[in-house]
N, C-alpha and C positions, 0 to 999 in steps of 0.2 A: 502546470507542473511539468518538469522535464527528466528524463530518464538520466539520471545518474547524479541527478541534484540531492543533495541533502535536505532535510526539513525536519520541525519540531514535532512534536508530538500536538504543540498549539496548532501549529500553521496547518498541520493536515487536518484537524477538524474546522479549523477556520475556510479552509477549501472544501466543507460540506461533507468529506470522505467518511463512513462510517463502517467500525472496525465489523469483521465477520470472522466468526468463528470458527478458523480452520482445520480440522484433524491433520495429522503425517504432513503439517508443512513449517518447514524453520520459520517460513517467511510471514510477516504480520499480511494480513489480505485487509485492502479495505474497498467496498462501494460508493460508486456514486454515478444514479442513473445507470445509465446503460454499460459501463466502463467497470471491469475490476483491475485496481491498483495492488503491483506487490514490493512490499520494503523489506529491508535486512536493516538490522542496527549494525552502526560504525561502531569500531573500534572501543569506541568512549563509549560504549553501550548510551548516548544521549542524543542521538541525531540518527533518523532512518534516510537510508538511502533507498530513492526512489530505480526500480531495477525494472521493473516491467509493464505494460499498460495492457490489456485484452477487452476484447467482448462479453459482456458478460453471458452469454450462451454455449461462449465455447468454454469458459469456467464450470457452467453448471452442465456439460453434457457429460 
């Protein structure tokens, strides 16, 4: 996956990504392994766009 690509709501569970439950954040957060993934919905509220990738340690600190 790449930072500013758009994808489905299919395609991100098909890359394993699984959604997490985030309070105070716009942004949909999802897991996988060691990595948190964070997306905004485009425009068309139908397509998330892929905006940021971290550690997941520095998420949960």
């Amino acid at each position: 996956m790449k930072v500013n690509g758009l994808y489905t709501k299919q395609q991100i569970n098909e890359e394993g990504l699984v959604e997490y439950p985030a309070k105070d954040l716009k942004a949909k957060v999802f897991l996988n392994g060691t990595k948190v993934y964070f997306f905004e919905l485009d425009n068309d509220q139908q397509n998330y766009r892929l905006y940021s990738i971290i550690h997941k340690r520095s998420f949960f600190l």
